[in-house]
C-alpha positions in Angstrom: -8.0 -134.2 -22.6 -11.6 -134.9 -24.0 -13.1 -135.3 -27.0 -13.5 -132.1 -29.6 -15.7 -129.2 -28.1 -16.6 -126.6 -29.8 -19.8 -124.4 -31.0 -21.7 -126.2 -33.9 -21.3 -124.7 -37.3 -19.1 -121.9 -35.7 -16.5 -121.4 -38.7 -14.0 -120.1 -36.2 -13.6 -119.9 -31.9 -11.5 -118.5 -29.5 -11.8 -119.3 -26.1 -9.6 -116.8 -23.9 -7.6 -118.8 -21.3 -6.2 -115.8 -19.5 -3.4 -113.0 -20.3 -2.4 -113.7 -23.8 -3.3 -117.3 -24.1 -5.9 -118.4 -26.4 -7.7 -121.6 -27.8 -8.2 -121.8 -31.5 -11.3 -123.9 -32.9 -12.3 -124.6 -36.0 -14.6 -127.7 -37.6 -10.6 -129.5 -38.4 -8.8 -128.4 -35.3 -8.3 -127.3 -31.9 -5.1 -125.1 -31.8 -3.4 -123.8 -28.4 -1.8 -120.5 -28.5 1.2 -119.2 -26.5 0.1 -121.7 -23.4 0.1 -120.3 -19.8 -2.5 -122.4 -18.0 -1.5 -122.3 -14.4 -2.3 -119.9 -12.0 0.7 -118.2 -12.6 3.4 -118.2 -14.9 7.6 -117.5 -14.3 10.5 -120.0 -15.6 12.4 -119.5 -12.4 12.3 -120.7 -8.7 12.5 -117.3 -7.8 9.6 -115.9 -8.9 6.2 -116.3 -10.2 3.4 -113.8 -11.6 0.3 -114.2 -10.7 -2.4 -114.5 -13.7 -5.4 -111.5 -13.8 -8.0 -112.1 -13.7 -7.7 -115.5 -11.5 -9.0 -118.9 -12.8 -8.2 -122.3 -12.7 -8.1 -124.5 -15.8 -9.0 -128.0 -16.1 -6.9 -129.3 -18.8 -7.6 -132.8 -18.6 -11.4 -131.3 -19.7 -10.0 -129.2 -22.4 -10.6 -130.1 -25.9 -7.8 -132.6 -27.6 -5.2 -130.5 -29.6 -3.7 -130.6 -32.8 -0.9 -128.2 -32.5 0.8 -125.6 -30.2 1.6 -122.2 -31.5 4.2 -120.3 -29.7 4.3 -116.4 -30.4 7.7 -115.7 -28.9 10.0 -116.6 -25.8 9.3 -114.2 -23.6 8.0 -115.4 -20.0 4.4 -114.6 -20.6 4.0 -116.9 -23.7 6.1 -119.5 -23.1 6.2 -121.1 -19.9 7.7 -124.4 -19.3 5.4 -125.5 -16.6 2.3 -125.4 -18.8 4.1 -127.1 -21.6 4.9 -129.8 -19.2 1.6 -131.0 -18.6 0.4 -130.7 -22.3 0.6 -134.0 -24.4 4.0 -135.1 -25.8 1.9 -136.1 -29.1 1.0 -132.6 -29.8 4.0 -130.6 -32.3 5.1 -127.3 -31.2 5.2 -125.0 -34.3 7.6 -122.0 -33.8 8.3 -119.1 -36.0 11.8 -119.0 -38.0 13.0 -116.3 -35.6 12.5 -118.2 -32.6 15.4 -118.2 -30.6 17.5 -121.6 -30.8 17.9 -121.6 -26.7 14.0 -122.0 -27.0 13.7 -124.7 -29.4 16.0 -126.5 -27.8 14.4 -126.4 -24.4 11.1 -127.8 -26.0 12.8 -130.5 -27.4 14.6 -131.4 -24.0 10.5 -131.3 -22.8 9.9 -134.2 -25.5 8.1 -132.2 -28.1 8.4 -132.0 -31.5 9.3 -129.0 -32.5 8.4 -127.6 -36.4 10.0 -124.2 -37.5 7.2 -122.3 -40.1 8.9 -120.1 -42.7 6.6 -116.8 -42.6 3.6 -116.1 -44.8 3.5 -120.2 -45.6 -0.1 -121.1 -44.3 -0.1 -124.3 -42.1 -3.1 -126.2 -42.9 -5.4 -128.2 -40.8 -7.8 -129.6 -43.3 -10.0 -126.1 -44.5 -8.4 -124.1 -41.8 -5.2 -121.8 -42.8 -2.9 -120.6 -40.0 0.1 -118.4 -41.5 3.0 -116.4 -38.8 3.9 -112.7 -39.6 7.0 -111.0 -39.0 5.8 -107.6 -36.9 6.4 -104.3 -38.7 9.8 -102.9 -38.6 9.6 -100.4 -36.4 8.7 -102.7 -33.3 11.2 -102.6 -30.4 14.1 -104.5 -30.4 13.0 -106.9 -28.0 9.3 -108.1 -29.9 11.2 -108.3 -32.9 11.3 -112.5 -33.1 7.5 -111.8 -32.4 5.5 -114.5 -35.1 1.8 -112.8 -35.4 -1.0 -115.2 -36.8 -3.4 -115.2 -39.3 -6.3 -117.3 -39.5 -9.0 -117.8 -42.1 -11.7 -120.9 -42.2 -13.7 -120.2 -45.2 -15.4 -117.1 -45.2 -14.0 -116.1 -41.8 -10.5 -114.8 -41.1 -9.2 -113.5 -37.7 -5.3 -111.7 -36.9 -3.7 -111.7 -33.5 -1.2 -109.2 -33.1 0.5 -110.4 -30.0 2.7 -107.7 -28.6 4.3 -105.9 -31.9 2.6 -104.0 -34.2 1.2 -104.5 -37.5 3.1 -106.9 -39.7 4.2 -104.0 -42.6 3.6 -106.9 -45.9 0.6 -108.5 -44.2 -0.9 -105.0 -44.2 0.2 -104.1 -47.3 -1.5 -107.4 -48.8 -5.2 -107.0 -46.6 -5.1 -103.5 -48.7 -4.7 -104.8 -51.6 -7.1 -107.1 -51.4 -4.5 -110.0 -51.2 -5.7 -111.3 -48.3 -9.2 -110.6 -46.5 -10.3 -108.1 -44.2 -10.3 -109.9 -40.9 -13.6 -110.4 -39.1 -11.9 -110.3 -35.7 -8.5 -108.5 -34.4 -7.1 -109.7 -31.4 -4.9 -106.7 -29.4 -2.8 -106.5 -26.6 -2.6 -104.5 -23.8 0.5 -103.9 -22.3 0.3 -100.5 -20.6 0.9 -101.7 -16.9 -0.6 -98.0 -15.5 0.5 -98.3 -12.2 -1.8 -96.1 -9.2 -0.7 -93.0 -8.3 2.0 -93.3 -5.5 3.5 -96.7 -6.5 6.2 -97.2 -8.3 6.0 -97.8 -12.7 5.7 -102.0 -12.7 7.7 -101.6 -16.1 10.1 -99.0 -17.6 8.0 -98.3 -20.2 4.7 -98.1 -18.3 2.3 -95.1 -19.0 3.1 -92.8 -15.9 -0.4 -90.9 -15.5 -3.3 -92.6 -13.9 -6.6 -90.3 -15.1 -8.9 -91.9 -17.4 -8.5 -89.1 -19.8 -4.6 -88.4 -19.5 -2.8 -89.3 -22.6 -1.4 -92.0 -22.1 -4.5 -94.2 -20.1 -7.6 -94.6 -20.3 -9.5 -93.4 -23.3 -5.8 -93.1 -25.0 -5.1 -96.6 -24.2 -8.5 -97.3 -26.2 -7.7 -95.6 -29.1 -3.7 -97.2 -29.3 -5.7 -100.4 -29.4 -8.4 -99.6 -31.3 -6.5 -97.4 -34.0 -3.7 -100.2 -34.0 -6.2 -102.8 -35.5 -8.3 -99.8 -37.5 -5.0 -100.3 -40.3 -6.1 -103.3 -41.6 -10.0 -103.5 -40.1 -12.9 -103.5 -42.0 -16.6 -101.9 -41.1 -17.6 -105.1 -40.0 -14.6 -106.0 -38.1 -15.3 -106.9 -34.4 -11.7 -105.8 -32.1 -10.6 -108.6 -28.6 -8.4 -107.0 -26.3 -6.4 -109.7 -23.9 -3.0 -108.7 -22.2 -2.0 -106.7 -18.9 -3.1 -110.0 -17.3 -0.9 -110.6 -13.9 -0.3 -109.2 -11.1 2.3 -106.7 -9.8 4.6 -109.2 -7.5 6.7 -106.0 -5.6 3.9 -103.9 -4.8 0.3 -105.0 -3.0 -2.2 -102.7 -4.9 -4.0 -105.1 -6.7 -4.3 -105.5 -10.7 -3.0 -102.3 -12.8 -5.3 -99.7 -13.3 -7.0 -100.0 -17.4 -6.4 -103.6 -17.0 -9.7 -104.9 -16.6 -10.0 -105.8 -20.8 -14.1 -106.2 -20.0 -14.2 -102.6 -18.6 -11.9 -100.9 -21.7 -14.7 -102.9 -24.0 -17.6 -101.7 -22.3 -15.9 -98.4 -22.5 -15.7 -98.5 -26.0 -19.1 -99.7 -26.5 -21.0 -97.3 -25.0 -19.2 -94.6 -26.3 -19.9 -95.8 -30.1 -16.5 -97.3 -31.1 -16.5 -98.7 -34.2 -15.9 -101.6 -34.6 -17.1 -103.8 -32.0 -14.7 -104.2 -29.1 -14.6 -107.5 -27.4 -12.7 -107.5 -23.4 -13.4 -111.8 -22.7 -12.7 -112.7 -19.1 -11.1 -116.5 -18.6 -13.6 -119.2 -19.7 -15.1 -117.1 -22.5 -15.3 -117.8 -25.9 -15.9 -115.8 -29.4 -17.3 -117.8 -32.1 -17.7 -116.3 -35.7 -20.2 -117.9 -38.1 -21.0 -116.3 -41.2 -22.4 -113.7 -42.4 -20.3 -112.0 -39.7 -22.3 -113.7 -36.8 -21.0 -113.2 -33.8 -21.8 -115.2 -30.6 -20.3 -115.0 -27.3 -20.8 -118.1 -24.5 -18.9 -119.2 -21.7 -16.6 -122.9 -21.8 -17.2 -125.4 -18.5 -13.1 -126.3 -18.2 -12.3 -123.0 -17.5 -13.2 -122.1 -13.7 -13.2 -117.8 -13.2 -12.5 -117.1 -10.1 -14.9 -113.8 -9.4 -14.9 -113.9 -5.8 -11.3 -113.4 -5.9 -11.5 -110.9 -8.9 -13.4 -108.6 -6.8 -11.2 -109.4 -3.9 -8.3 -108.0 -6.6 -10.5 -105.0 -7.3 -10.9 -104.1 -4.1 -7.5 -103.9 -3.2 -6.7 -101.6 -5.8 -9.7 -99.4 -4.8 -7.8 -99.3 -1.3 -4.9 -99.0 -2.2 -6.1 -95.3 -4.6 -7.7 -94.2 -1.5 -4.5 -94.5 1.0 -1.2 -95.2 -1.6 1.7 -96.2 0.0 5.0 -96.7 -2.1 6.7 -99.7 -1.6 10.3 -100.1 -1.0 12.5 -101.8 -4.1 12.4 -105.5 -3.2 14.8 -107.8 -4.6 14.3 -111.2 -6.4 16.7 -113.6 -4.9 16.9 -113.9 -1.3 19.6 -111.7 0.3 23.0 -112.3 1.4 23.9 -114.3 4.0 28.0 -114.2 3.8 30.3 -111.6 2.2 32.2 -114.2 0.2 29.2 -114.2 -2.1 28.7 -110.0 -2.8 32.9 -110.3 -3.6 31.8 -113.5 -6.0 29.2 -111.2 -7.5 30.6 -107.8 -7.6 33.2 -109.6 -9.8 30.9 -110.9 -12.3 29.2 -107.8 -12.5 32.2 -105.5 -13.0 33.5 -108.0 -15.8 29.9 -107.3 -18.0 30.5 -103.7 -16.9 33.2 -103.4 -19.6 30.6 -104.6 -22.7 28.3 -102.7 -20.9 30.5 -99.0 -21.1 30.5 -99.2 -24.9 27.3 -100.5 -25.7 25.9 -97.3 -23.9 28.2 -95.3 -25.6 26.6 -96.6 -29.0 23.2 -96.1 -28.2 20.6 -93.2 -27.6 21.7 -93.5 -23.5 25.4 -92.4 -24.6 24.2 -90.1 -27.1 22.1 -88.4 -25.1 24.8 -88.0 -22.4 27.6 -86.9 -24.9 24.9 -84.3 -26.1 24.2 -83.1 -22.3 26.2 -79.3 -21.2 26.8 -77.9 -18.1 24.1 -75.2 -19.0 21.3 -78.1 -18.2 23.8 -79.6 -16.2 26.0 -77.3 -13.6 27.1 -80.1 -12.2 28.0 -82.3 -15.4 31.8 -83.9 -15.3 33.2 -86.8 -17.4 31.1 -89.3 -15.5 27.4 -89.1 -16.8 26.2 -92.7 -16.5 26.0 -94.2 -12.7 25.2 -97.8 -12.3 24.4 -99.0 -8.7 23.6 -102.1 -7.2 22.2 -102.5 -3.8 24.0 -104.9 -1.4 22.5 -105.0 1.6 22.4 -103.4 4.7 23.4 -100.0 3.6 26.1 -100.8 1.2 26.0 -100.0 -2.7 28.5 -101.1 -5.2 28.7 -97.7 -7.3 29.8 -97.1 -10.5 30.1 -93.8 -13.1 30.7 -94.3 -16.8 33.7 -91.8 -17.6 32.6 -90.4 -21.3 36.6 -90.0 -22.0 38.4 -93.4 -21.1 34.8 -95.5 -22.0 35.2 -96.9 -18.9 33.0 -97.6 -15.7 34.5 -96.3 -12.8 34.3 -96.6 -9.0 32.0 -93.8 -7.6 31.5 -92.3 -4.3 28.7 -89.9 -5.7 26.5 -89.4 -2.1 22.4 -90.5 -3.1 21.3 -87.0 -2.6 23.6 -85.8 -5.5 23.2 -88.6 -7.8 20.1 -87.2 -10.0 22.0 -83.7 -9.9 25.5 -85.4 -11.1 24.6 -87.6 -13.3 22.1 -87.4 -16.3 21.6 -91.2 -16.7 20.8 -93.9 -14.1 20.2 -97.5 -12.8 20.0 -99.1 -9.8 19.2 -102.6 -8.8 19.9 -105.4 -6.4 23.5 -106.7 -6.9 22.3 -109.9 -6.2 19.8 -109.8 -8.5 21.8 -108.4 -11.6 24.7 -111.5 -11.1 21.7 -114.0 -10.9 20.6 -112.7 -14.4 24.6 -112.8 -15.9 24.6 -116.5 -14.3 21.7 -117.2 -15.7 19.3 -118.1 -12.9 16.8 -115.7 -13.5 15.9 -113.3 -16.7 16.3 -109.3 -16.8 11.9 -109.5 -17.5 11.8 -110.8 -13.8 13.0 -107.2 -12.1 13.2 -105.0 -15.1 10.8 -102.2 -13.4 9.6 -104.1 -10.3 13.2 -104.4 -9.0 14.6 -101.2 -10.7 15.3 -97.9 -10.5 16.1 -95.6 -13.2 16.4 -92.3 -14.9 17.5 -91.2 -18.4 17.4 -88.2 -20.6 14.6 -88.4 -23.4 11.8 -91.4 -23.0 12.3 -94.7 -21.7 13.1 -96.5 -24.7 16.0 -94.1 -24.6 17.3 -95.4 -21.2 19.6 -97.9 -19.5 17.3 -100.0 -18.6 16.0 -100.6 -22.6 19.2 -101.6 -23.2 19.5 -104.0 -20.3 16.3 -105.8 -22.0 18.0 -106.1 -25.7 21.4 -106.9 -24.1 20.9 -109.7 -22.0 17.2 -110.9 -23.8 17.4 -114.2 -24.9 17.9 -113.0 -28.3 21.2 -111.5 -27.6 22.3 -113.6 -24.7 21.2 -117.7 -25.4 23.6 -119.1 -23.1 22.2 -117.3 -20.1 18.7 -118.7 -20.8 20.3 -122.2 -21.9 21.0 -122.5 -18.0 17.8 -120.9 -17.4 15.9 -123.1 -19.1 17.7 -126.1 -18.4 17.3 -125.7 -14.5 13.5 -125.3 -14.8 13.2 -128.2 -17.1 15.3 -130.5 -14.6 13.3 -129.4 -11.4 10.0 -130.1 -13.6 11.1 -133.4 -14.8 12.5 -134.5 -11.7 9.0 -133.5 -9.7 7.8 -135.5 -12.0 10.1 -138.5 -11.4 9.9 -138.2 -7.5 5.7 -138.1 -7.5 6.3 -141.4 -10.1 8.3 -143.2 -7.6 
């Protein structure tokens, strides 16, 4: 890495590496947050996702760092490859919520790892960095989120990651306790898939229209009015997130996920404040006086011939949508000995799985359902079903009475009229996630199929996320982790030799 870079005088600068990953300058410090610098990012040999917009990063020209923050372990933010070819000299801070399967795969990289306690600045000469626990009512699965806030003398910046609002910090910017920040840094995660493809996640907005609720203009003003808690008249807004690439299905990037567009949007239509939407390579710098200046960085290469390439495709893809079939993960089965090994595994999580449902808003929901909605409604009212291969499906109802998944020979016409609750995936795919060999984020929508009564953070499938995250389930991202970090290392050995 080279020699400090950064814009003189600026107080602070953040140079947008793609997706959620950001450079932090000040005059004491160069700071790398939640690092994904290759051109795509996955912890598994079984699948990668493509970054959006494309661009290549020349880290050996990137500016020498003092620390690495890391947000939170999902797949996204922290990504073993990058971390592999970062400097072994270079401490890893983490929040105290970080999961202890994570930390301990950073330390089997070679990296120091330092746990912050929340709300204690970390100080690199006159610049303050403090983590945030996100407000309460974030999902489940953000809850280990750390936010940051960042303040160099007269200049202060928050980045909210993917949770909202820290409830204290919010609580102390109105009191005057701490500053009003001069930039906001938002994410967006909508993932608005095109009409006729399938939703890319559970918990993607399902209309496509500029002005539908949900997209567009809404997604604008969920961003926008998210920051506006703890903004200030003066306070500029950066979007970043809903940066890769759908993996299942060829349309392209997401529609609303062009961050440049959404800002331009904003602009034109007077939002206040200022909305910022950086492509790879580009850098905000505050100066005083809330000066804002906005330049490009040379180690950063944006790939715009391909970005329209991406574009275009999408474009296409509007004009003549074609749904694609579900596409597993791991590569199919080549003898039966290996669906009986997996069918086995499966049905042993299928007991947890029968009374956590029956605990949370899927069971609820079901217990609550009558035959006047439901003509068709029996003691079955949850059916699981994993795909096998060449027409075969492993089938199972959750009887309401014994708490029990049961075998089920419900035909796939009937299943939406039977049953008021479903999933469906590749069996193949679910085993690999209870062996451990690649995580519930790497099919949950893409690889998935599901149904439920109330919204989607009512269904199956949100339970899936909590219940076998790697907040809840360690040992399965232990192996995980372990495998990745042995393939890296061993790469690294072979090309050595």
């Amino acid at each position: 890495m080279n020699s400090r870079s950064k814009p003189s005088n600026a107080q602070l600068s953040f140079t947008f590496i793609g997706h959620q990953t950001w450079l932090l300058s000040s005059p004491d410090a160069n700071i790398l947050l939640d690092p994904v610098l290759e051109r795509s990012f996955g912890n598994s040999k079984h699948i990668n996702f493509e970054i959006y917009p494309p661009r290549s990063v020349d880290i050996e020209r990137m500016p020498e760092l003092d620390a690495i923050l890391l947000s939170h372990e999902h797949l996204d933010h922290f990504h073993l490859s990058s971390l592999n070819r970062l400097s072994r000299q270079v401490p890893v801070i983490v929040g105290k919520n970080m999961p202890m399967c994570v930390r301990d795969a950073i330390r089997k990289l070679g990296f120091e790892v330092r746990v912050q306690p929340f709300e204690q600045p970390i100080e690199f000469g006159d610049t303050r960095v403090s983590m945030h626990a996100p407000a309460a009512g974030t999902v489940f699965w953000e809850k280990r989120v750390s936010q940051y806030f960042i303040t160099h003398g007269e200049v202060s910046c928050f980045i909210a990651v993917d949770a909202l609002t820290s409830d204290r910090l919010e609580k102390d910017v109105v009191a005057g306790r701490m500053p009003v920040p001069d930039l906001i840094i938002v994410s967006n995660n909508s993932m608005v898939t095109p009409p006729g493809a399938r939703a890319a996640s559970p918990f993607s907005k399902g209309k496509t229209s500029l002005l539908s609720p949900g997209t567009g203009l809404s997604i604008l003003d969920d961003l926008v009015g998210a920051a506006g808690r703890i903004a200030g008249p003066h306070t500029h807004i950066a979007i970043c997130g809903d940066g890769h690439i759908d993996h299942v299905q060829d349309f392209g990037p997401f529609l609303h996920s062009d961050n440049k567009r959404l800002a331009e949007l904003a602009n034109g239509m007077g939002y206040q404040p200022v909305v910022h939407g950086p492509y790879p390579g580009e850098r905000i710098s505050i100066f005083g006086g809330n000066k804002f200046v906005d330049d490009r960085v040379s180690w950063i290469d944006y790939d715009g011939s391909r970005h329209e390439e991406q574009k275009h495709k999408l474009l296409t893809f509007l004009k003549s949508p074609v749904q694609g079939r579900l596409t597993g993960v791991v590569a199919p089965y080549v003898e039966d000995a290996q669906v009986a090994r997996d069918i086995d595994i499966v049905e042993v999580y299928l007991v947890q799985l029968a009374r956590l449902l029956l605990q949370l808003p899927p069971g609820r929901n079901v217990l609550a359902a009558t035959e006047r909605e439901w003509p068709n409604l029996g003691d079955r009212r949850v059916v699981v079903r994993f795909l096998v291969g060449d027409g075969r499906v492993a089938q199972y109802g959750l009887n309401v009475v014994t708490a029990k998944f049961e075998r089920d020979t419900t035909p796939t016409a009937r299943l939406t009229q039977v049953f008021p609750c479903g999933f469906e995936a590749f069996l193949r795919d679910f085993a690999a996630i209870l062996r451990g060999e690649i995580q519930v984020w790497d099919i949950a929508g893409r690889s998935t199929y599901s149904w439920n009564l109330g919204d989607s953070y009512q269904g199956i499938e949100a339970v899936l996320l909590g219940d076998l995250g790697e907040q809840v389930r360690p040992e399965l991202h232990t192996a995980l982790f372990n495998a990745e970090i042995d393939r890296l290392l061993g790469a690294q050995t072979m090309a050595a030799a």
